[in-house]
OpenMM code with the backbone's topology and positions (N, CA, C; nanometers):
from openmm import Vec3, app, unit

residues = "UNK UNK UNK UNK UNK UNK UNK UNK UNK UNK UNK UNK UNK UNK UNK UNK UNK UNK UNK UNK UNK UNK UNK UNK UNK UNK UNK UNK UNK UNK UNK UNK UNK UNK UNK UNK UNK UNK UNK UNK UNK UNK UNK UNK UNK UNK UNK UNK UNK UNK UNK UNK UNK UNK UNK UNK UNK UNK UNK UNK UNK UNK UNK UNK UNK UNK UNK UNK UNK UNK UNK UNK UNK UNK UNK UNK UNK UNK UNK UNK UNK UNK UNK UNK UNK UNK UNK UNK UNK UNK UNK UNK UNK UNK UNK UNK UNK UNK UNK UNK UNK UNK UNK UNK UNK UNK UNK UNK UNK UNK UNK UNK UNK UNK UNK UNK UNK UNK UNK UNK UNK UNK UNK UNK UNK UNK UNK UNK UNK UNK UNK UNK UNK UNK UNK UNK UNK UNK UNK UNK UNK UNK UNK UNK UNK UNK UNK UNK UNK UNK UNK UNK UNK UNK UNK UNK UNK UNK UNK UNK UNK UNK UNK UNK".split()
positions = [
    Vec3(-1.7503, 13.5654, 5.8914),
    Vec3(-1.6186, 13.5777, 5.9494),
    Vec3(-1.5870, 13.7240, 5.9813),
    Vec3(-1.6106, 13.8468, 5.8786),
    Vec3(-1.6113, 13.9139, 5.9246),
    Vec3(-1.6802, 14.0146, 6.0352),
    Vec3(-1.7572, 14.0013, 6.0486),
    Vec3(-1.8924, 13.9846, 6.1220),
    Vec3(-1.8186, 13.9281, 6.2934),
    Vec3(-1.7396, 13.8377, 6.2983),
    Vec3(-1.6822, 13.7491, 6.4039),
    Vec3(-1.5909, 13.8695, 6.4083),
    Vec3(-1.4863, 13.8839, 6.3778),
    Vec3(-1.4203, 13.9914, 6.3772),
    Vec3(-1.4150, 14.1100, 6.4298),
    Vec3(-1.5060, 14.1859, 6.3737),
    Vec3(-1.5747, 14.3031, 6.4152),
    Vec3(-1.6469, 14.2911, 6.5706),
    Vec3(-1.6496, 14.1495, 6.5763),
    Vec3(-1.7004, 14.1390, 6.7698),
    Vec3(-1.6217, 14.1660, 6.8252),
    Vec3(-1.5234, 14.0478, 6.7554),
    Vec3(-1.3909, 14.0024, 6.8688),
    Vec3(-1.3502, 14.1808, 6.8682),
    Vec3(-1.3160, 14.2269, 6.8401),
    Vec3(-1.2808, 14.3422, 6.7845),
    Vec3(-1.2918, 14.4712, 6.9323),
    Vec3(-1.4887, 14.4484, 6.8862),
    Vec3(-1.5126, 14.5813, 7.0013),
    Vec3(-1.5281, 14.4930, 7.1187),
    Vec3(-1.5161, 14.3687, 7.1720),
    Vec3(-1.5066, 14.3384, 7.2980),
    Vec3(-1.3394, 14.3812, 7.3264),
    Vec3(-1.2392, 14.3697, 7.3174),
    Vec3(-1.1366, 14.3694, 7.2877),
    Vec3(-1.1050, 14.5365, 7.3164),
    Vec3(-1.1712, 14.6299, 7.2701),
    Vec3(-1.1542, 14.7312, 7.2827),
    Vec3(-1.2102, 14.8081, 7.4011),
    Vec3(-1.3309, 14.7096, 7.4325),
    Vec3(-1.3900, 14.7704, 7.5178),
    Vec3(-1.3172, 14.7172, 7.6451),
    Vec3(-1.3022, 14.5998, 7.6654),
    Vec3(-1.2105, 14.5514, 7.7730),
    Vec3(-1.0325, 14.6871, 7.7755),
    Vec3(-1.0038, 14.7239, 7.6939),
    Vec3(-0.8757, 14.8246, 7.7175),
    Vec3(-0.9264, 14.9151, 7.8270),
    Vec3(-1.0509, 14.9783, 7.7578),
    Vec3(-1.0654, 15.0969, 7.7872),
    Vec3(-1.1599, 15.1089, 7.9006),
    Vec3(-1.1783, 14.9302, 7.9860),
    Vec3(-1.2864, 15.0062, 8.0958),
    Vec3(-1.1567, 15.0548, 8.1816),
    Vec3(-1.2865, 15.1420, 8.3089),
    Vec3(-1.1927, 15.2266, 8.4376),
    Vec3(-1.1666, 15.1495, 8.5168),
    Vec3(-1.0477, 15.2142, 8.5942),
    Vec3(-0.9681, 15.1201, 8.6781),
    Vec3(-1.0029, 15.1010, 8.7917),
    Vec3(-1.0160, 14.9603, 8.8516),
    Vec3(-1.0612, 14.9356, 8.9750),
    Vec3(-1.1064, 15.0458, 9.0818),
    Vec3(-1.2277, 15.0249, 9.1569),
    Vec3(-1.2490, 15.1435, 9.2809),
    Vec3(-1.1944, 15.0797, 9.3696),
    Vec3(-1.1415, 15.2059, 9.4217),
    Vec3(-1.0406, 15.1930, 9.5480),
    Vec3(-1.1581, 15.0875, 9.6783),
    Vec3(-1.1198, 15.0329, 9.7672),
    Vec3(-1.1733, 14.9565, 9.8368),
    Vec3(-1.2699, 15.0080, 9.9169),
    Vec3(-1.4069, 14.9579, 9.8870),
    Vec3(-1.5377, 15.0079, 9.9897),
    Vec3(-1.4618, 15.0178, 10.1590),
    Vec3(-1.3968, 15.0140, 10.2192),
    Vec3(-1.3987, 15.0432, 10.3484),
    Vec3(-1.2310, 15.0082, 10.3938),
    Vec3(-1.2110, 15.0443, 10.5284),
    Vec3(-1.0389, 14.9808, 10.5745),
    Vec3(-1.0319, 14.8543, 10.5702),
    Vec3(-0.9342, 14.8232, 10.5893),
    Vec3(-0.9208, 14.6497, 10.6053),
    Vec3(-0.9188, 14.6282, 10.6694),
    Vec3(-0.9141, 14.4690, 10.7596),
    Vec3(-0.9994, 14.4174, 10.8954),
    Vec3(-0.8961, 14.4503, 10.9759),
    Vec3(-0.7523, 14.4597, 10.9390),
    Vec3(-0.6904, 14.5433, 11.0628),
    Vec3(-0.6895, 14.6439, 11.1122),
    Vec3(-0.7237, 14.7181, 11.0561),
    Vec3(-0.7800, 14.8369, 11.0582),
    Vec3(-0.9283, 14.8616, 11.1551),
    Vec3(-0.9893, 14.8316, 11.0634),
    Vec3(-1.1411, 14.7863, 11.1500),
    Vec3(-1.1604, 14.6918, 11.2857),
    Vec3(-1.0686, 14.6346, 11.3175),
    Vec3(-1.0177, 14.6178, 11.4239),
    Vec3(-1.0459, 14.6880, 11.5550),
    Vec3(-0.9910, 14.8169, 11.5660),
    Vec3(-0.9810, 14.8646, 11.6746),
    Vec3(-1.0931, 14.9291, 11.7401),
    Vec3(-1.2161, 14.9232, 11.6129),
    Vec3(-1.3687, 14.9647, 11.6719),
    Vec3(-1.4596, 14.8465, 11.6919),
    Vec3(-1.3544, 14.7335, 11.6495),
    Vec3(-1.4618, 14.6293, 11.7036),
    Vec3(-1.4321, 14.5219, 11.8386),
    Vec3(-1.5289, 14.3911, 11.8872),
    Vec3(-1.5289, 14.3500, 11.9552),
    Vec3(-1.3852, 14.2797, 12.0442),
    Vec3(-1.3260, 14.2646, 11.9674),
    Vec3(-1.2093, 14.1993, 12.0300),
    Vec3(-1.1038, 14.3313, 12.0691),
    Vec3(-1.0564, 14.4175, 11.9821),
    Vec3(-1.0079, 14.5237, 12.1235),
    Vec3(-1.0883, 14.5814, 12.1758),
    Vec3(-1.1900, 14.5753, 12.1757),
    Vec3(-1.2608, 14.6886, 12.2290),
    Vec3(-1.2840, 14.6413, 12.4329),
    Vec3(-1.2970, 14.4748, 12.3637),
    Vec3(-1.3074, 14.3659, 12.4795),
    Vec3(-1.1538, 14.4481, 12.6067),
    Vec3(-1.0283, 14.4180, 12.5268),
    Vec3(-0.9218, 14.3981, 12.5920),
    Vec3(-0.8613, 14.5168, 12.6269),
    Vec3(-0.9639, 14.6434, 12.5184),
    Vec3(-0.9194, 14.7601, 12.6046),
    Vec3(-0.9990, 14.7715, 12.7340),
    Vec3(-1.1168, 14.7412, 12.7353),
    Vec3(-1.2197, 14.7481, 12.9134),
    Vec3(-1.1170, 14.6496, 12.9772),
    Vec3(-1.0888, 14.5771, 12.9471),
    Vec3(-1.0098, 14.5006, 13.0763),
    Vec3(-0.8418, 14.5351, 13.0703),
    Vec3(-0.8088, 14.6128, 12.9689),
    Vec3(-0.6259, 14.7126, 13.0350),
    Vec3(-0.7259, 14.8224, 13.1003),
    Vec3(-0.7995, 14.8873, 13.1031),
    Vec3(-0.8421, 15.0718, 13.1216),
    Vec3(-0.9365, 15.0451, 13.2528),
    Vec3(-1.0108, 14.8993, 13.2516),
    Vec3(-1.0872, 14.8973, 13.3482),
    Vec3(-1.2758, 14.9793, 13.3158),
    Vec3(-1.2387, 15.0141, 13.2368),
    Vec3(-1.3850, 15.1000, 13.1775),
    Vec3(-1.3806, 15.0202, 13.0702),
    Vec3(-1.5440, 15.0118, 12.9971),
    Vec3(-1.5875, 14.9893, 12.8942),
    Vec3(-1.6448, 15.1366, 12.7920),
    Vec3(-1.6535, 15.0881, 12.6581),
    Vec3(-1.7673, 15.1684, 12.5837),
    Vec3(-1.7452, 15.1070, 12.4402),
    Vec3(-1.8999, 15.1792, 12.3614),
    Vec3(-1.9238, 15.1235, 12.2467),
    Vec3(-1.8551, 15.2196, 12.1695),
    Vec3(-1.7773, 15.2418, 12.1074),
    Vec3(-1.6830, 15.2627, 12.0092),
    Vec3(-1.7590, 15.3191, 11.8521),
    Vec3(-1.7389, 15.4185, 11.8129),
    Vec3(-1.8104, 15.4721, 11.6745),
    Vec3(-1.6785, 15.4809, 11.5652),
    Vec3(-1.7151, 15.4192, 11.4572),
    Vec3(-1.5982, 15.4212, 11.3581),
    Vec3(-1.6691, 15.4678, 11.2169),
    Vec3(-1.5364, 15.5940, 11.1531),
    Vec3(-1.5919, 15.6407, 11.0366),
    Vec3(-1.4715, 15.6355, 10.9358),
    Vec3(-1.5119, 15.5888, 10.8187),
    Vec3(-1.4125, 15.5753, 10.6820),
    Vec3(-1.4064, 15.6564, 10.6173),
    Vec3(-1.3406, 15.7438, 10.6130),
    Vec3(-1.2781, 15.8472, 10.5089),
    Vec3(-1.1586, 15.8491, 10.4392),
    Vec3(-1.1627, 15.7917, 10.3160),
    Vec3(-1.0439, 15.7338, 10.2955),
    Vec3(-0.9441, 15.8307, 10.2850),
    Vec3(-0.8110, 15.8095, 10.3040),
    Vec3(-0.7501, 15.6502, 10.3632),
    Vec3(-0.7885, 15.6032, 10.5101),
    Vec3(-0.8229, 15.7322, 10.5416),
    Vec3(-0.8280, 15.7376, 10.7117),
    Vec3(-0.9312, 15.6663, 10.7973),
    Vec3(-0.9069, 15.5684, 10.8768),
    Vec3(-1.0429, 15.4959, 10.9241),
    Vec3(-1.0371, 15.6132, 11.0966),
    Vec3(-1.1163, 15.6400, 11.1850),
    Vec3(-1.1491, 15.6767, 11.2548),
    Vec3(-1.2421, 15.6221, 11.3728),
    Vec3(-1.1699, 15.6207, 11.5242),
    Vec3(-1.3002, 15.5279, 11.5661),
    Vec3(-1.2460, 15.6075, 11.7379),
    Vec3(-1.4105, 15.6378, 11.7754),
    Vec3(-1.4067, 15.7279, 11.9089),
    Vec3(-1.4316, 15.6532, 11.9883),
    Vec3(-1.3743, 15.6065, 12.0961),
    Vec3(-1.4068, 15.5835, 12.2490),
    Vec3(-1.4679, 15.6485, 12.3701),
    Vec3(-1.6018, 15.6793, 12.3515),
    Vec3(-1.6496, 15.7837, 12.4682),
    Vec3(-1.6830, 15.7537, 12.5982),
    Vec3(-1.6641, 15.8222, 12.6837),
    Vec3(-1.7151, 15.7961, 12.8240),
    Vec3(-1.7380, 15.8779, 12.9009),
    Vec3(-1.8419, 15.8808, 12.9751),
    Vec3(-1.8623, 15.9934, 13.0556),
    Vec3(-1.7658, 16.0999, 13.1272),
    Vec3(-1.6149, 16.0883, 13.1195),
    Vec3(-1.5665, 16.1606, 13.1720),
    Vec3(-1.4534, 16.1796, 13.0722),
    Vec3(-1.4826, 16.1531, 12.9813),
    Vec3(-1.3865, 16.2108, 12.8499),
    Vec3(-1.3891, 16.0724, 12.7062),
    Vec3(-1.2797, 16.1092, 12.6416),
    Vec3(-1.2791, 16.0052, 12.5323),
    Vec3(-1.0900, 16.0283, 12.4893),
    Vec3(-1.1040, 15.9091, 12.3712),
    Vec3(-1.0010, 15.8822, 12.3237),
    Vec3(-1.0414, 15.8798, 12.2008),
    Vec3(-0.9214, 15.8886, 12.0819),
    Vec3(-0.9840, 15.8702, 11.9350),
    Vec3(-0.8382, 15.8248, 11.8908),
    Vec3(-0.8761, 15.6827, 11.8330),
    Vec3(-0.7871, 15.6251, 11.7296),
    Vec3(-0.8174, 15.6515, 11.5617),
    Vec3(-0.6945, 15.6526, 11.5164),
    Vec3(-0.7072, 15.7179, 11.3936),
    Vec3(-0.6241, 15.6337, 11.2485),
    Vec3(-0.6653, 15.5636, 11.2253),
    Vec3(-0.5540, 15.4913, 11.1571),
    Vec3(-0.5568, 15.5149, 11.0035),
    Vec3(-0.4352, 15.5454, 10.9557),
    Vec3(-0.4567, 15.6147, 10.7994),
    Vec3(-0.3465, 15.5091, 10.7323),
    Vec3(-0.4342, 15.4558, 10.6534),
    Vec3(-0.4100, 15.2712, 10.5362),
    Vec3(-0.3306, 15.4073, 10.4089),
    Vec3(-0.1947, 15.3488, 10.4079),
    Vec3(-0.1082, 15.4086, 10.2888),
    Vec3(-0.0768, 15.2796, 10.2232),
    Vec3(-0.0351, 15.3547, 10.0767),
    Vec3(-0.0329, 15.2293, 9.9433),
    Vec3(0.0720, 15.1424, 10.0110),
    Vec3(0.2348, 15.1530, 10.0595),
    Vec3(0.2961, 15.0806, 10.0909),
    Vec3(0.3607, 15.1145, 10.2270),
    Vec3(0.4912, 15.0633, 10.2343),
    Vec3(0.5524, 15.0735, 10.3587),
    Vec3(0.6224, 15.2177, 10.3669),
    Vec3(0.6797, 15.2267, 10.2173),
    Vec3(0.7468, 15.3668, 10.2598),
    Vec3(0.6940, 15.4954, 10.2362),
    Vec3(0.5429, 15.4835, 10.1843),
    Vec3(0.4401, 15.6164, 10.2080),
    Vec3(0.3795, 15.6234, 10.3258),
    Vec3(0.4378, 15.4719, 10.4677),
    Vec3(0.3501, 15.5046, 10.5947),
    Vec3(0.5021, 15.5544, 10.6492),
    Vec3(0.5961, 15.4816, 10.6063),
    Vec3(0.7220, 15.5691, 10.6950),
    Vec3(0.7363, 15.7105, 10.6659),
    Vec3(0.6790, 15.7742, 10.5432),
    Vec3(0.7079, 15.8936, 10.4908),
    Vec3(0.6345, 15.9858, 10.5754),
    Vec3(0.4914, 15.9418, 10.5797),
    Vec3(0.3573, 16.0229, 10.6341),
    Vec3(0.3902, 16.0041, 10.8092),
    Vec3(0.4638, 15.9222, 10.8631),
    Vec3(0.4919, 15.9121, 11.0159),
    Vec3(0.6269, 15.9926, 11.0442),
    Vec3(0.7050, 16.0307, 10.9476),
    Vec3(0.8712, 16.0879, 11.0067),
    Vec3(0.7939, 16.2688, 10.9459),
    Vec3(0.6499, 16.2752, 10.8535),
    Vec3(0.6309, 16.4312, 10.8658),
    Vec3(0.5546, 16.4353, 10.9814),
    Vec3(0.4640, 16.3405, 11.0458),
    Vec3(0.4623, 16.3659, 11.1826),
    Vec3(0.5383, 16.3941, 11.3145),
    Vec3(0.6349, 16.3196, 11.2922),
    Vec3(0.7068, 16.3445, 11.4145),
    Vec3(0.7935, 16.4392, 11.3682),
    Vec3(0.8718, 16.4971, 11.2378),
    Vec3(0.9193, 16.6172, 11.2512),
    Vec3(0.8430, 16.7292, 11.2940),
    Vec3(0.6940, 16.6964, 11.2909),
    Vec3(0.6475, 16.8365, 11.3575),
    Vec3(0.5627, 16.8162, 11.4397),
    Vec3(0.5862, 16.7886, 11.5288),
    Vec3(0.5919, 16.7570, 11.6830),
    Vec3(0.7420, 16.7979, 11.7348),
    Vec3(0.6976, 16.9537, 11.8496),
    Vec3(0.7585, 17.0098, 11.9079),
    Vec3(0.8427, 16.9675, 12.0162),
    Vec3(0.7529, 16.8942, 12.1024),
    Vec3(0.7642, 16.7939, 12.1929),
    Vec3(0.7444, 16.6596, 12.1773),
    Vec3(0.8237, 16.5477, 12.1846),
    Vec3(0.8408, 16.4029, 12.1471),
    Vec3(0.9218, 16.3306, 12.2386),
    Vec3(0.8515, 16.2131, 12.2425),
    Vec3(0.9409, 16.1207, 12.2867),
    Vec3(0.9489, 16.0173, 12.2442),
    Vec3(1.0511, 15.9226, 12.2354),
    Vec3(1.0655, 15.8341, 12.1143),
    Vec3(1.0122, 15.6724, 12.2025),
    Vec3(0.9376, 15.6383, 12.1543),
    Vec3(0.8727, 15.5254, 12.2133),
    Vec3(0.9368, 15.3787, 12.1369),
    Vec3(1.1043, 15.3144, 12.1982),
    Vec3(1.1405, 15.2075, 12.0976),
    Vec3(1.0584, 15.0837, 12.1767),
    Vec3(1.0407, 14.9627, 12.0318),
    Vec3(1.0005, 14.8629, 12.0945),
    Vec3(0.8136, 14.8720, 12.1075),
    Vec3(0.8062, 14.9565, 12.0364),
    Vec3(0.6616, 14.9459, 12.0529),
    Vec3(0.5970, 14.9633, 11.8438),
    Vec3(0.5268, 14.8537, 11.7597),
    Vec3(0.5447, 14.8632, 11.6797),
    Vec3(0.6969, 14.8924, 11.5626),
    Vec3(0.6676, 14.9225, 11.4637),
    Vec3(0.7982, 14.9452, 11.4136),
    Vec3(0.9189, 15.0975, 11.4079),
    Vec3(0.7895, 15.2108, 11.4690),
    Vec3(0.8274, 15.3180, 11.5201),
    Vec3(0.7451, 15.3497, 11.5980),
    Vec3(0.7252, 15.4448, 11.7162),
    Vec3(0.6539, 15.4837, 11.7694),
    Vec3(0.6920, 15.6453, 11.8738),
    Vec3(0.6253, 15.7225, 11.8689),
    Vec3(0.6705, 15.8529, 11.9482),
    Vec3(0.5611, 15.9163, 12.0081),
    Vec3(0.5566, 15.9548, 12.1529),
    Vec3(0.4677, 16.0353, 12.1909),
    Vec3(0.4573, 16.1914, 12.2442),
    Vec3(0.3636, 16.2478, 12.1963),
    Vec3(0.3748, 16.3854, 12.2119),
    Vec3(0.3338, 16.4580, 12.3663),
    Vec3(0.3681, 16.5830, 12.3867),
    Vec3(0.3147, 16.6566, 12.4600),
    Vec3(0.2174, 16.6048, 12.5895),
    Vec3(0.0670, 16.5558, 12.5246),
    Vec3(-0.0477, 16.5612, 12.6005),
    Vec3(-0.0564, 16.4139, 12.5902),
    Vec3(0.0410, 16.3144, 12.5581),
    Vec3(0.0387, 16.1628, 12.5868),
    Vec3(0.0419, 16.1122, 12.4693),
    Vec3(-0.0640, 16.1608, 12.3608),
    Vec3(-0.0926, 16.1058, 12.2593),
    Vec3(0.0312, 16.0161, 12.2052),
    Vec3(0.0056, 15.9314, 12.1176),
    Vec3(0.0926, 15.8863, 12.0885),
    Vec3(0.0519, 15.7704, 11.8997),
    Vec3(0.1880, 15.8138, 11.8402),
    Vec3(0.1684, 15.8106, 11.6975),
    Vec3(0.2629, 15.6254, 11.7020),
    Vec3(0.2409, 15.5220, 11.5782),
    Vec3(0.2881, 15.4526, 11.5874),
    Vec3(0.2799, 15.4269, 11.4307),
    Vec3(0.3950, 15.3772, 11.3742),
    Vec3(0.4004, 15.2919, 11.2416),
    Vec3(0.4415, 15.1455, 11.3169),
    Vec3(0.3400, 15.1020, 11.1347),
    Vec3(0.3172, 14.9381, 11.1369),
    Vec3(0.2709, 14.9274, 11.0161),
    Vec3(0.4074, 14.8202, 10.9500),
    Vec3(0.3431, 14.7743, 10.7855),
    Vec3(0.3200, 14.9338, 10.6933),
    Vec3(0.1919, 14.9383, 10.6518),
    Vec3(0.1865, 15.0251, 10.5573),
    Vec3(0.0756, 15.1460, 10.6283),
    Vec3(0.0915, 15.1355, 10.7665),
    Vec3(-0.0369, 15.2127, 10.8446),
    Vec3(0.0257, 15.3109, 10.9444),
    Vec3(-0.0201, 15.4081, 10.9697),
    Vec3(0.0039, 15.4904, 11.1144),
    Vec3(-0.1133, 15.5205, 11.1713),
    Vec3(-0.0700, 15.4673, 11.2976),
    Vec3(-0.1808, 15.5059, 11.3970),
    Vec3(-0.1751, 15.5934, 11.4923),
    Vec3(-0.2837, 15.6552, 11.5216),
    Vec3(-0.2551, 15.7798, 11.5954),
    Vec3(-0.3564, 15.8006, 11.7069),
    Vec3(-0.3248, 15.7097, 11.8358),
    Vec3(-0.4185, 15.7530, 11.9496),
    Vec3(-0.3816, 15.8548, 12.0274),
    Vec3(-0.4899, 15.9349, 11.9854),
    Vec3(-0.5232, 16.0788, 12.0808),
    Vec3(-0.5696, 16.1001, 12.1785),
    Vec3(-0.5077, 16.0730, 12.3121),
    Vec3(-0.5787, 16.1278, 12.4453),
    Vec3(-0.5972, 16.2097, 12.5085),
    Vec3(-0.6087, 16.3302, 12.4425),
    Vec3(-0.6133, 16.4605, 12.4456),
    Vec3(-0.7555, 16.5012, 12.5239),
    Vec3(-0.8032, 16.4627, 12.4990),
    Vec3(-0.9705, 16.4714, 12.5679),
    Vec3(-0.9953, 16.4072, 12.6690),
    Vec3(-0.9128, 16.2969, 12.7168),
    Vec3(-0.9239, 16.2240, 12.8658),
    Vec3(-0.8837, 16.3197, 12.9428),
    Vec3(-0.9225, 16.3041, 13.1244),
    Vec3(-0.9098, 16.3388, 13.2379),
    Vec3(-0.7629, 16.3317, 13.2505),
    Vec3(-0.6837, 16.4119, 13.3394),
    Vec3(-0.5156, 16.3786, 13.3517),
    Vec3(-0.5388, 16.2548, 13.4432),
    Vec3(-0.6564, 16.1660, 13.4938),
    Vec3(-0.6422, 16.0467, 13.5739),
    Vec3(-0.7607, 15.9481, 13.5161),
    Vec3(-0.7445, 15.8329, 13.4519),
    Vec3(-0.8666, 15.8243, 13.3685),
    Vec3(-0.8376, 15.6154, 13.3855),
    Vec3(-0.9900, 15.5559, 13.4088),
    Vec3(-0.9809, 15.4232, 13.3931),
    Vec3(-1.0143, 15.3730, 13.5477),
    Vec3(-1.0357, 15.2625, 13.5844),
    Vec3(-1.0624, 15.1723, 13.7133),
    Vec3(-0.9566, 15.0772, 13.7466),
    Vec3(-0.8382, 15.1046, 13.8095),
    Vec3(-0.7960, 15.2178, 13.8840),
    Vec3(-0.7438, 15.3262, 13.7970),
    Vec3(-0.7737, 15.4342, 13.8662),
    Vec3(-0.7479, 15.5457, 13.7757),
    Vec3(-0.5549, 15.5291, 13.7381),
    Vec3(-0.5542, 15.5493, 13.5793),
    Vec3(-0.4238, 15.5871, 13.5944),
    Vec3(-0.3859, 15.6900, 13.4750),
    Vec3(-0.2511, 15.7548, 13.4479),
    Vec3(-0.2638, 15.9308, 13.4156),
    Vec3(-0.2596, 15.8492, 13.2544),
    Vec3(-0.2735, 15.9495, 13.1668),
    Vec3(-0.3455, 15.9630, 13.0608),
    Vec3(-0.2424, 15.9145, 12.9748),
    Vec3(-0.1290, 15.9431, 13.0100),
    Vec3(0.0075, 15.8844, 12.9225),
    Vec3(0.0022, 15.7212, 12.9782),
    Vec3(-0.0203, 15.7002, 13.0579),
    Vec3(0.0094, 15.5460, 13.0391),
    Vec3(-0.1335, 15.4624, 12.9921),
    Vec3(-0.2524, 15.5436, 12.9854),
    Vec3(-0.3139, 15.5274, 12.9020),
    Vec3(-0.3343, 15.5260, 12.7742),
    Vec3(-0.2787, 15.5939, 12.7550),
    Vec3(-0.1939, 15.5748, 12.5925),
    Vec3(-0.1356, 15.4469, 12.5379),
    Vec3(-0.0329, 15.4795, 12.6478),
    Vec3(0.0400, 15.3514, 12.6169),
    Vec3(-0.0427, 15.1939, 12.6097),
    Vec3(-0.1204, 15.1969, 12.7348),
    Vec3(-0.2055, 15.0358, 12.7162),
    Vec3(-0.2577, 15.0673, 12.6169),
    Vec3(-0.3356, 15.1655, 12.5365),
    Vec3(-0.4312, 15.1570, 12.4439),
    Vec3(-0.3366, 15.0582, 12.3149),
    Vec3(-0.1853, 15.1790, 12.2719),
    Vec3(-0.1113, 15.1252, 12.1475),
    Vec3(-0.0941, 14.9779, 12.2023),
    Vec3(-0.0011, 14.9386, 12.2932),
    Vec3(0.0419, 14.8058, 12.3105),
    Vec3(-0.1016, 14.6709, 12.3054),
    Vec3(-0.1999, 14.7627, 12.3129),
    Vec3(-0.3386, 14.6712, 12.3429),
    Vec3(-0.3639, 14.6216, 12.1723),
    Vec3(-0.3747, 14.7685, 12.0513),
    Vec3(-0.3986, 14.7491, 11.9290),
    Vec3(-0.3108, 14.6423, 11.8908),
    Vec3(-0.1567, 14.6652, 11.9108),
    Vec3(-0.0463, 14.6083, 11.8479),
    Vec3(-0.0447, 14.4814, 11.8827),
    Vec3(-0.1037, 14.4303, 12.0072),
    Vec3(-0.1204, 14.3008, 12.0538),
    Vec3(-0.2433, 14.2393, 11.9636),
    Vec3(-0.3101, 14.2850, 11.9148),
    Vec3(-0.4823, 14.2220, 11.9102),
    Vec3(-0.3819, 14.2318, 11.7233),
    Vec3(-0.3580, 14.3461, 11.6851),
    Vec3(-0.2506, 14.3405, 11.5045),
    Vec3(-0.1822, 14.1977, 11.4925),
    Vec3(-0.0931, 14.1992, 11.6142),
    Vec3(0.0086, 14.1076, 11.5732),
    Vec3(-0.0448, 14.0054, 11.5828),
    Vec3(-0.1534, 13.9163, 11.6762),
    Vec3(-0.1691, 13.7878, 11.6557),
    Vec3(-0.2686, 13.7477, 11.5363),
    Vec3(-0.3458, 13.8835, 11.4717),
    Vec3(-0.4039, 13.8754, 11.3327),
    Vec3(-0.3728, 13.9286, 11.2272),
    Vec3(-0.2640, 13.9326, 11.2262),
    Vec3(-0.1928, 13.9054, 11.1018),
    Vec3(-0.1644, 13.8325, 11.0347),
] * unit.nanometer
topology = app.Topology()
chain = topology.addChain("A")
for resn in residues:
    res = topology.addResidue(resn, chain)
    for name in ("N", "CA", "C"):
        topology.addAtom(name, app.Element.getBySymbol(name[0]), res)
C-alpha cells in the first residue's frame, strides 16, 4: 500500500510540474489561407495576373510574397492572443501612419497609407498588404496600385468570411 502511494504520489507530481503547452507549430488555416490555392486562384482572376506565392512563419507573424515579373506584393498577417491585443497592435499602427485613410466597411477596421498599402483588423488578426513594390499601374488590365490593394484586402476578406 505504501509502495501504491508513493506512485500515485510521483505521477501526481510529475503531472503538476510538466511545461506548458508549445505554442502552435504554424498559423491557422485562416491565416494560411492567403498563400494558398483558393485566394491565390481569386486573386489571378481580380488582378488578372497569376503567381506562386511563398509563405514564412515567424511567430506570430505568418508572411506570404506574391512575385511577378514586374514587381510584388506582400501580405503579412500577425495571429494575436485575442481581439483586443489585434485592436491594440492595429490603432499603434495607424497612430503612426502619417498619412491615412480610413477604409469603413471593409473588415472590422481598415486604413490605407501613403503608397496604397493598406492595414485591416479582423477577429484577433491584422493584416497588412503592402504594395509598395508594385508598378504605379499593375495587373491585366492594368490598374493603379491603390485599387490593387484594395481587390487584394476585399479578395482575403471574401475567401475569411465564407471560411469561417
Amino acid at each position: 500500500m505504501r509502495r501504491l502511494l508513493t506512485v500515485l504520489a510521483a505521477v501526481a507530481l510529475a503531472a503538476c510540474s510538466s511545461p506548458a503547452p508549445a505554442p502552435p507549430a504554424g498559423p491557422d488555416a485562416l491565416t494560411r489561407m492567403v498563400c494558398e490555392q483558393e485566394v491565390r486562384e481569386e486573386l489571378a482572376a481580380a488582378l488578372g495576373v497569376d503567381a506562386q506565392p511563398q509563405g514564412t512563419w515567424t511567430p506570430p507573424t505568418y508572411t506570404c510574397v506574391y512575385a511577378y515579373p514586374d514587381g510584388r506584393f506582400t501580405l503579412t498577417i500577425r495571429e494575436l492572443p485575442d481581439k483586443a491585443a489585434a485592436t491594440a497592435y492595429y490603432e499603434e499602427r495607424r497612430n503612426a501612419a502619417t498619412a491615412r485613410t480610413e477604409l469603413p466597411g471593409i473588415g472590422e477596421a481598415a486604413f490605407s497609407v501613403a503608397d496604397g498599402s493598406i492595414y485591416l483588423r479582423k477577429d484577433a488578426k491584422v493584416l497588412y498588404a503592402d504594395v509598395s513594390a508594385l508598378p504605379d499601374k499593375f495587373g491585366n488590365p492594368p490598374i493603379t496600385k491603390v485599387r490593387a490593394a484594395l481587390s487584394i484586402v476585399t479578395t482575403v476578406m471574401h475567401c475569411w468570411t465564407e471560411n469561417s
